[in-house]
N, C-alpha and C positions, 0 to 999 in steps of 0.2 A: 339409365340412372337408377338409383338406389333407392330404395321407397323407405331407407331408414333414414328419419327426420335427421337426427345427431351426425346421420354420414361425414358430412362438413366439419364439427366439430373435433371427431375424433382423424381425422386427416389432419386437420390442423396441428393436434397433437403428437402425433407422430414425426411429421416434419420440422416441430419444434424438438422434442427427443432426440432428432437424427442431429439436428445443428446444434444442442448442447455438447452431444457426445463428441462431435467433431471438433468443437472448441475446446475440448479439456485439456488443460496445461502449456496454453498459450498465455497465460499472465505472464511468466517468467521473460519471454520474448517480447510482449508487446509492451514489459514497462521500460525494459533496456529501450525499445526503440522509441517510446514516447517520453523519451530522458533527454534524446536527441531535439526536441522543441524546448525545451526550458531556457529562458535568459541565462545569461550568464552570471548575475547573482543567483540565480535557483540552480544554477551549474555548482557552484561554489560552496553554497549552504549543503545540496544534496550529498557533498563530496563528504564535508566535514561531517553530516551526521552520518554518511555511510562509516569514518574512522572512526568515529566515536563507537555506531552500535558495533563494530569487530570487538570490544575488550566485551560484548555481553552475550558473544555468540557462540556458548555451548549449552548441552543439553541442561535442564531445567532451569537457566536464566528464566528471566522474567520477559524476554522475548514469547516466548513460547508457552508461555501461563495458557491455562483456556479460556481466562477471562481477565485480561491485565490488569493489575488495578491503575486505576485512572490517577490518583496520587503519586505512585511512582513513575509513574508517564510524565506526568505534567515536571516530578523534580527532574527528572533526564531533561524533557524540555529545556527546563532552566538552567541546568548545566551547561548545555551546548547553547544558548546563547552566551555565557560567561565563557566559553571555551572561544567563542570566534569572537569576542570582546565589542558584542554591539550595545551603542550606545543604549541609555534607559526612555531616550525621545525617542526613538522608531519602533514606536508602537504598532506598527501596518508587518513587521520582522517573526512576533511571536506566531501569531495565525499561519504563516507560510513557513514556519520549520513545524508547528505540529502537524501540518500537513504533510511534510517531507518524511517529518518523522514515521507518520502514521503507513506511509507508502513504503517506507524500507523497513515498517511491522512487519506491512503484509508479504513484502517480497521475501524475505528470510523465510517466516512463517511456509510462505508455499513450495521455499526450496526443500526442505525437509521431508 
């Protein structure tokens, strides 16, 4: 045994190191397969925002800003609820497209 108190510590870190490294550039993969759980209205919504974000996918869109502004997020929001023509009562609708939204952010963003 190692008589350096930290020994523990920095082993720890190392093995953490080794399993970051080993995870990189599995987001691409694991969002396509955890698309595979979504309801079928979150099937539906994700489909529509994924057509909608295609007309803003080239290079220095506002996809790909380094820091989006949150105004022009929220208007796209709003758009693509007018786009798939949900009512102004389903209140519980807007929270779960900017979430969608926010996931086919990051999915673009990381294909790049």
């Amino acid at each position: 045994m190692s008589k350096d108190p930290y020994y523990f510590l920095k082993h720890q870190v190392v093995k953490a190191n080794a399993y970051s490294q080993s995870q990189e550039n599995t987001f691409p993969k694991d969002y396509l397969y955890f698309q595979n759980f979504y309801s079928r209205p979150s099937v539906y919504l994700s489909s529509e925002i994924s057509k909608y974000s295609d007309r803003f996918d080239y290079p220095r869109s506002f996809l790909y800003d380094e820091y989006p502004d949150k105004h022009i997020f929220q208007y796209h929001v709003d758009q693509i609820i007018k786009q798939i023509g949900a009512p102004p009562e389903e209140v519980w609708l807007q929270p779960l497209i900017e979430t969608l939204f926010i996931q086919e952010f990051l999915y673009r963003r990381n294909q790049k």
